[in-house]
C-alpha positions as CSV (number, residue, x, y, z in Angstrom):
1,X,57.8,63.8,155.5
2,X,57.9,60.5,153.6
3,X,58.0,62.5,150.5
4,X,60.8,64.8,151.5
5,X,62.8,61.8,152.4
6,X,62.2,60.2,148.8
7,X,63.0,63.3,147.2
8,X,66.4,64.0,149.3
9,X,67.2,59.6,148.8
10,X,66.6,60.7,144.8
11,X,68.7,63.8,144.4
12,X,71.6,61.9,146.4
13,X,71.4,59.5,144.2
14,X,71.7,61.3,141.2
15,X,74.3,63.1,142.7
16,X,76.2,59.7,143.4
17,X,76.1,58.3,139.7
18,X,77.1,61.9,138.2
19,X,80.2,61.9,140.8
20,X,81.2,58.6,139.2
21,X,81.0,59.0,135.9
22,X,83.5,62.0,136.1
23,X,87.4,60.9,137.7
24,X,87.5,62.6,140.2
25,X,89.8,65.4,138.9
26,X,87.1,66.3,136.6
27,X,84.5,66.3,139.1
28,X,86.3,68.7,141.4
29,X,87.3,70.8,138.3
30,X,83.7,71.1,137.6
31,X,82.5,72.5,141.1
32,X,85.4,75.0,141.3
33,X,84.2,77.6,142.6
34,X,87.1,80.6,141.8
35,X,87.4,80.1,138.0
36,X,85.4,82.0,135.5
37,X,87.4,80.9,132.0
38,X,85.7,77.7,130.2
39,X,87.9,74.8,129.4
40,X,87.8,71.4,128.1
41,X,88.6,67.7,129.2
42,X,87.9,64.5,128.2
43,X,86.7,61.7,130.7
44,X,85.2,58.1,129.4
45,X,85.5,59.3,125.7
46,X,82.7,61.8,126.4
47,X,84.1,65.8,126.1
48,X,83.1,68.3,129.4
49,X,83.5,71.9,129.8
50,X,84.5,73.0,132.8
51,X,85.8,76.7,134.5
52,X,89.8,76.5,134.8
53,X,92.1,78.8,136.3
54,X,93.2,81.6,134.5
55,X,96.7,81.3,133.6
56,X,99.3,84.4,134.4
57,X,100.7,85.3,130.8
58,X,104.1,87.1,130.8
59,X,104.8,88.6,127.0
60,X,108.7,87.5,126.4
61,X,110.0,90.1,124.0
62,X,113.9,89.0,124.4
63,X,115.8,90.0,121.5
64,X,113.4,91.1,119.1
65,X,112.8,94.6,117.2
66,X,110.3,95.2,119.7
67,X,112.3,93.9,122.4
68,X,115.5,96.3,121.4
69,X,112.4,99.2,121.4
70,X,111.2,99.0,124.3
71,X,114.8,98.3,126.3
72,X,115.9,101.5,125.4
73,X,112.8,103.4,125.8
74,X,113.0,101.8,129.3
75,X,116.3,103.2,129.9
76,X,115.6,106.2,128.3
77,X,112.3,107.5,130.3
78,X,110.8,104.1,131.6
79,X,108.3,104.3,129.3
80,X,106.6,107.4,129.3
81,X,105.5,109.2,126.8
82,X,104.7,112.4,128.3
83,X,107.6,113.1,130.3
84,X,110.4,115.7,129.8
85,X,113.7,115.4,131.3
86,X,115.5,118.7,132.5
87,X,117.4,119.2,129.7
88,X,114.1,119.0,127.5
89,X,114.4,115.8,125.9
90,X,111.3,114.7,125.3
91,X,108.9,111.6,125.8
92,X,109.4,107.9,125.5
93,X,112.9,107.6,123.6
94,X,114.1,111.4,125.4
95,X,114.3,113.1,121.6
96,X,116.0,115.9,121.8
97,X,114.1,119.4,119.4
98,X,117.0,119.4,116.7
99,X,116.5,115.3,116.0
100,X,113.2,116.1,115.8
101,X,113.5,118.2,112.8
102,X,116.0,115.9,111.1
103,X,112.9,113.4,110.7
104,X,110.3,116.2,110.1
105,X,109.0,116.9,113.0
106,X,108.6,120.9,114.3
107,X,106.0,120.9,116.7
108,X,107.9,119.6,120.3
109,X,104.4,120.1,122.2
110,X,102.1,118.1,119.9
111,X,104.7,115.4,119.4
112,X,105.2,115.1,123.6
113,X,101.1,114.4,123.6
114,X,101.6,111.6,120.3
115,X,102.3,108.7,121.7
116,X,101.8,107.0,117.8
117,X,103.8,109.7,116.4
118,X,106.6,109.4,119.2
119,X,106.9,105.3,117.9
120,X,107.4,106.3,114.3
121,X,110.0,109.0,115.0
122,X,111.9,106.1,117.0
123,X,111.8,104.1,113.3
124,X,112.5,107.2,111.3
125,X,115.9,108.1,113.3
126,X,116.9,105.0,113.5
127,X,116.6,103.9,110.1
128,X,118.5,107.4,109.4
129,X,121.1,106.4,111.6
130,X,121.3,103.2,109.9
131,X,122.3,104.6,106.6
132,X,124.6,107.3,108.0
133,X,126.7,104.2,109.8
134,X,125.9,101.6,107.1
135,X,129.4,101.4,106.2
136,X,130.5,101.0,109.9
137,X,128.3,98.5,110.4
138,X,129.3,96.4,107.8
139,X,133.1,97.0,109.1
140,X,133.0,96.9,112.8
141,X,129.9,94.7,113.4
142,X,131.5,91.1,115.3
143,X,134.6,93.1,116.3
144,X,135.7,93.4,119.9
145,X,136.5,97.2,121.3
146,X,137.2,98.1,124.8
147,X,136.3,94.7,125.8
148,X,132.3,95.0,124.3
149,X,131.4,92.9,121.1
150,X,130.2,95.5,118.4
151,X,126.6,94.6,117.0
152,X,124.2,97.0,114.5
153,X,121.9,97.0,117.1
154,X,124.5,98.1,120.2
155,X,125.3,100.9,117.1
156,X,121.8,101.9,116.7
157,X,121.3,102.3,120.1
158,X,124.7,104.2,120.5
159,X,123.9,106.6,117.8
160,X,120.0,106.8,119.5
161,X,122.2,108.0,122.7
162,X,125.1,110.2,121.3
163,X,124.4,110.7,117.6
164,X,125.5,109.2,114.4
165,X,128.6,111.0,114.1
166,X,129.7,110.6,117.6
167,X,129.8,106.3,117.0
168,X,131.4,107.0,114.1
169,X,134.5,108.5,115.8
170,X,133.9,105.4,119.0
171,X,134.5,103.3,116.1
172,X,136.7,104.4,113.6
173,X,139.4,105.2,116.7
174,X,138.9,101.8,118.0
175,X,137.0,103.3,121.1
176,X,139.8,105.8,121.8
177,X,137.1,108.8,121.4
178,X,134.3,108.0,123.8
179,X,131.2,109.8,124.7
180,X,129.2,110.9,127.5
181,X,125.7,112.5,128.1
182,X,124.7,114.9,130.6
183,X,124.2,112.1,133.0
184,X,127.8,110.0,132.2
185,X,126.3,107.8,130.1
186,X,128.4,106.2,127.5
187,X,128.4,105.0,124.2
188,X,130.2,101.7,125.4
189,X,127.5,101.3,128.0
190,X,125.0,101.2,125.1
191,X,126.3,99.2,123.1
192,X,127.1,96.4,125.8
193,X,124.0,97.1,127.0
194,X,121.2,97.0,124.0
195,X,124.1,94.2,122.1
196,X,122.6,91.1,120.2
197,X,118.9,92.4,119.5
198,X,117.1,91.8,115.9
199,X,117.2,95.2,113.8
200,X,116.8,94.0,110.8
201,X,113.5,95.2,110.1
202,X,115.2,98.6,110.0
203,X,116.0,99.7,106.6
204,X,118.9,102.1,105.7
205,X,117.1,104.9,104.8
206,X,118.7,108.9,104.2
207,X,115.6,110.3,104.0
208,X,113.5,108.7,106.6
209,X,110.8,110.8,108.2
210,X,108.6,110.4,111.1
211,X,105.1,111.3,108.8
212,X,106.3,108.4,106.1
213,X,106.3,105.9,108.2
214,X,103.0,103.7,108.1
């Protein structure tokens, strides 16, 4: 019994002088008992690792290339690459079978099932767009019509929705000649809504195919 009582006076001990060498934030930090991810602080010069919370991460894309992306394939499908709306546009960015073959690509059904192919079509029209409505983006981009300030990207994003050709006649008639899909959606809406975000990575490019794309 004596012993028993030494050993449990001993380990209390210990105990005690371990407590105060830590503050006590560190000491609590250290017998945490709900963290699994190692961290460090630094108490009486001396470094200790310790389990700290994990941290929620939110990825902010705001209005980056990959932000203006994945906006639009938002509004277009919310994000899925296997879906097909009932007019038959297909996956993530709703491509319609004629786009498709503008940028090389013949096979609907292995395209709906390519998520990594689906990604570089999105490049490959939209740099094709780009060069078709280079010269109206050089004109009209800054400029005010129907009350929505005229960016490339809101254009890009236009001519993603209606077409080239279609923006092109927004444009050039000061918004007189609108557009509207299947669903009433307008190429002012677009370009209010996807305004402001970095395209620059796109390059003006006539020939632009989906396979070329690395």
């Amino acid at each position: 019994m004596i012993k028993n009582i030494s050993k449990f006076a001993l380990l209390l001990t210990i105990c005690t002088l371990f407590k105060l060498s830590f503050s006590s934030e560190a000491f609590i930090a250290l017998l945490h008992p709900e963290t699994k991810e190692v961290a460090k602080v630094e108490v009486s010069d001396r470094v200790f690792a310790y389990n700290a919370p994990k941290q929620k991460f939110t990825p902010t894309l705001g209005k980056s290339f990959v932000g203006f992306k994945e906006a639009l394939a938002f509004k277009e499908s919310r994000g899925d690459y296997f879906t097909v709306n009932k007019f038959g546009y297909l996956g993530k960015y709703q491509f319609g079978a004629e786009t498709l073959k503008l940028i090389g690509i013949y096979n609907p059904n292995q395209f709906l099932q390519n998520p990594e192919l689906q990604e570089k079509a999105f490049i490959a029209n939209a740099e094709r767009n780009k060069w078709i409505l280079r010269r109206d983006i050089k004109r009209f981009n800054g400029m005010t019509i129907n009350g929505v300030l005229v960016t490339e990207s809101g254009i890009l994003a236009a001519a993603h929705l209606a077409g080239p050709g279609s923006v092109k006649k927004y444009l050039r008639s000061y918004g007189a000649v609108g557009f509207e899909d299947a669903f009433g959606t307008s190429i002012k809406y677009y370009m209010k809504k996807f305004s402001g975000y970095d395209t620059s990575v796109l390059k003006a490019n006539k020939k632009a195919k989906a396979t070329s794309i690395v």
